[in-house]
C-alpha positions, 0 to 999 in steps of 0.5 A: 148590068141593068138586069143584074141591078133589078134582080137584087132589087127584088131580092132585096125588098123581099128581104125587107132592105130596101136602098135609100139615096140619104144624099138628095134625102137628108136624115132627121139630123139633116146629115146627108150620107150618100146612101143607107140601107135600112129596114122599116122605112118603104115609106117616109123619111128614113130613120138612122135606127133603121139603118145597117149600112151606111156609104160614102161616095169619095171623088178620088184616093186623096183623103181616103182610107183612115181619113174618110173614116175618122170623117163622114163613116165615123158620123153614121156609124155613131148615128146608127148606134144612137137609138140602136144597140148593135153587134155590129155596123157595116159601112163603105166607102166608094172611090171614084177609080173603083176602089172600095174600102170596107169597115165592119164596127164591132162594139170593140173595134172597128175593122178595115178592108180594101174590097175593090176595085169594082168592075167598070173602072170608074163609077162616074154617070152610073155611081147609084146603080154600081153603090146598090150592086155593091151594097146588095152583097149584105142580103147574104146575111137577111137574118142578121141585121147588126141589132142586140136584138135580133128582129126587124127593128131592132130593140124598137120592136117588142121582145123577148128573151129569144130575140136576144143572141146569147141572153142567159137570166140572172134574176128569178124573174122570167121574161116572157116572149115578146114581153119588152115593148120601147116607147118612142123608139129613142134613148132617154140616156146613157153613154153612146155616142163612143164608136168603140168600147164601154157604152149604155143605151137607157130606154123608157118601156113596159115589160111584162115579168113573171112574178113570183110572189103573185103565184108566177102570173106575168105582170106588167111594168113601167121599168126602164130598159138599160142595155151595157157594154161593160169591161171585164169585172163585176157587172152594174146588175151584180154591183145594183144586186148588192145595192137592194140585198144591203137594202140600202135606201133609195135605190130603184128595184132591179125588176130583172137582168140578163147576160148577152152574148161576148161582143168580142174583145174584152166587152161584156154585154148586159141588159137590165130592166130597172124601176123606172124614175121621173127625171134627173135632180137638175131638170126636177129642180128646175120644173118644180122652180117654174111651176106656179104651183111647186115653186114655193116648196122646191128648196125645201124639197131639193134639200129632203132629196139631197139628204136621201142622197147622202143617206145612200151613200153613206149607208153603201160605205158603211154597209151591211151583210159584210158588204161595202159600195162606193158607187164611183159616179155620183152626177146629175144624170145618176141621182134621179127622182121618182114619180112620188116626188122621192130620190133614187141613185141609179147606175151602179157600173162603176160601183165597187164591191170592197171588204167590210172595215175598209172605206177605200179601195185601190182603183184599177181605172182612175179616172172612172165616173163622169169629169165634171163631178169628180172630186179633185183626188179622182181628177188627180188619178189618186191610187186610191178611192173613198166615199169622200170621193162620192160626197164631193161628187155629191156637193159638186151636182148641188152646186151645178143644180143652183148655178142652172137656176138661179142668176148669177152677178159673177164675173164673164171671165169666171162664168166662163171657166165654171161653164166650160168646167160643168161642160166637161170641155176643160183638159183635166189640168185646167179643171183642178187648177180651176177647183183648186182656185174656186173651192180653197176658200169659203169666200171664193166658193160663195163668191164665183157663184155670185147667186142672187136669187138662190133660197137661203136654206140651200145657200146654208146646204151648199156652204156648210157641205162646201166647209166639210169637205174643204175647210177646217184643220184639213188643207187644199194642199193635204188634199191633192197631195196626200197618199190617202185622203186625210178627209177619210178619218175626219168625217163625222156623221153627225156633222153630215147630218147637221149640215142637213138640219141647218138647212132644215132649220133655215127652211122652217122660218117659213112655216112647217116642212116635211123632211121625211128623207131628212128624218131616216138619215138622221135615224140613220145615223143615230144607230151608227157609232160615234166618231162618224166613218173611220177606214183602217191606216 
């Protein structure tokens, strides 16, 4: 046994695997699997990115099988993939009788195998020697790691579009070999810690692209780097495509994109490398808010980014080219702001592509976007969804922004109900049952807040946005309850507009502002038709 054990020692460090007891060595996180093999990590501690297979050392049967992986395994495997897109991820689990449980995590399921009993019987006195034989075994497969791209460390070392099984181009640009470089080597965002199905990784990187309007020569770029896994249908870069060919404003440029090779079941992979932005509207409001030198001007500047926002939307539903978009996930994290101070909307996945004249489109999967920005009609799992869906998200992100700034005189029991609710921790009963009670009434919007300090122009904003959405000739009741939201034929362009230009107003007592967002919605606006956006019965 001794000698077998040295031999795929060797063997394996000439590979570049090397074995790492994690249970007398905890991870950053300070979780302690009872081993790891990683890549990259001959010295200091290891880093769960680095890692292509995790085990787990079980006393005995009880508790087993689905339970030790629904358990501990299921943990390394959503550690492993939280700075690493993978194909795949391969786990153990080690039982004291010499029984062997196998799970293989493929982006779509995760398969389980009995391969045990070990030779030996038991495991007890010599359970590291008899894990690293077991574990070894992986060295069969040197050249494949489990990693989107295909190098020793994964997307955390520079690449091209070699390094990428299955990558096929879809844009005019080129990326050149070893072109992407990862800062850090951690997410900035995205959706991934699900073990299985539709996730996101997004990463801050410079990428070099050959650009063709500067004579083919590679530039270098600031961009943000966003891995998908996707169900089947239209792409996020086909749907973002049609985003920038509608020249809908405020949309970052899409600098390239590619397809990735099928991830098995009914998954679909995609990289994009996207205009890199500063930071979501939620932390820009509340760093401008704690600068001594931004302080005085971030309401008015929130409301310039809140009107290009609108004007996104809007412009997406109304379209252009004998196209229309509904973007589906209006949140905090999805309206951004860039470096110069402007407003961008990013992630267009679950963005729909609808026929010119209609404002409103069947939905195949009801409950798309992120719960606590939903509006009331997609929480309700509606047939049907319509931009009103996306400026109620827009209102709800609003709303959060000020109740994360400013302090608040509410109730314990109400500031309770609304944090749970911005959390996302409420079944979706208890979340309509909340909006219902809070949003059915001017005064008891205003009054849960209960915002001392908020600055009177964005107070106006979130009223007068709270009062088209909610208020008038159309009742909660119609709201929840209608086939076909009766907002659709009553939202007037103008009046959107003139909620932004109340506020501006408001702002203005305190001396001169500039509204350059504000001003293209309004010019926007001013050459559509009158009567605002009407959808076909």
């Amino acid at each position: 046994m001794d000698s077998i054990v040295d031999f795929l020692v060797l063997a394996q460090r000439g590979a570049g695997v090397l074995w790492v007891d994690t249970h007398e060595r905890p991870m950053a996180n300070n979780r302690k699997p009872d081993g790891l093999l990683v890549v990259g990590a001959a010295a200091g501690q290891p880093q769960w990115h680095d890692a292509v297979a995790a085990f787990e050392v079980k006393s005995d049967r009880v508790g087993g099988g689905d339970g030790a992986l629904v358990g501990q395994l299921l943990r390394n495997f959503r550690d492993m993939a939280e700075d690493q897109p993978r194909r795949r991820s391969i786990g153990f689990t080690v039982f004291k009788s010499g029984q062997v449980h196998m799970y293989l995590c493929l982006p779509s399921v995760v398969l389980q195998a009995e391969v045990g009993p070990l030779p030996g019987a038991t495991i007890e006195g010599d359970h590291h020697r008899l894990v690293r034989v077991l574990l070894m075994t992986l060295l069969v497969l040197p050249s494949d790691l489990g990693f989107v791209v295909n190098k020793v460390g994964g997307i955390s070392a520079p690449f091209g579009r070699r390094d990428i099984p299955g990558y096929m181009d879809r844009s005019a640009t080129q990326l050149a070999n070893d072109a992407v470089s990862i800062q850090d080597s951690v997410a900035i965002g995205g959706r991934r810690r699900n073990i299985v199905g539709p996730r996101s990784w997004l990463f801050h990187a410079t990428a070099s692209l050959a650009d063709e309007q500067a004579g083919g020569y590679f530039q270098a770029y600031n961009c943000v780097v966003k891995y998908h896994l996707y169900m089947g249908g239209r792409s996020e870069a086909a749907v973002h495509a049609q985003a920038v060919d509608m020249g809908l404003p405020h949309v970052p440029g899409l600098l390239g994109s590619a397809e990735v090779a099928q991830q098995g079941g009914s998954l679909r992979g995609e990289i994009l490398l996207i205009e890199r932005c500063a930071m979501d509207i939620g932390k820009f409001y509340t760093a401008m808010r704690h600068d001594a030198a931004t302080s005085h001007v971030a309401a008015y500047v929130m409301l310039d980014l809140f009107a290009g926002y609108a004007h996104t939307i809007l412009a997406a539903a109304i379209g252009s080219r004998n196209v229309q978009i509904m973007h589906r996930d209006v949140s905090m994290g999805n309206l951004m702001v860039k470096d110069d101070n402007s407003p961008a909307v990013i992630d267009w996945g679950c963005g729909v592509v609808i026929p010119f004249g209609e404002l409103r489109a069947p939905v195949s999967s009801p409950m798309v976007g992120t719960a606590p920005y939903m509006g009331l009609r997609v929480l309700l799992r509606m047939p049907q969804r319509s931009v009103v869906d996306d400026l109620e998200s827009l209102f709800l992100v609003l709303t959060h922004c000020l109740v994360q700034n400013h302090t608040s005189g509410r109730d314990p029991t109400v500031g309770v109900a609304l944090e749970q609710m911005w959390s996302g921790k409420l079944n979706l009963e208890a979340m309509v049952d909340i909006r219902k009670k809070w949003l059915g009434s001017e005064d008891s919007y205003w009054d849960w807040l209960m915002l001392r300090d908020c600055p009177q122009a964005l107070e106006v904003l979130a009223k007068s946005l709270h009062r088209l959405l909610f208020l008038g000739d159309v009742s909660m009741a119609m709201i929840t309850g209608s086939h076909r939201d009766p907002r659709l034929d009553r939202i007037s362009l103008q009046r959107w507009a003139g909620a932004f230009v109340s506020a501006a107003n408001v702002a203005r007592r305190s001396g001169p502002v500039h509204l350059p967002c504000l001003q293209r919605l309004a010019a926007y606006i001013r050459t559509q038709l009158e009567g605002g956006i009407r959808g076909r019965s």
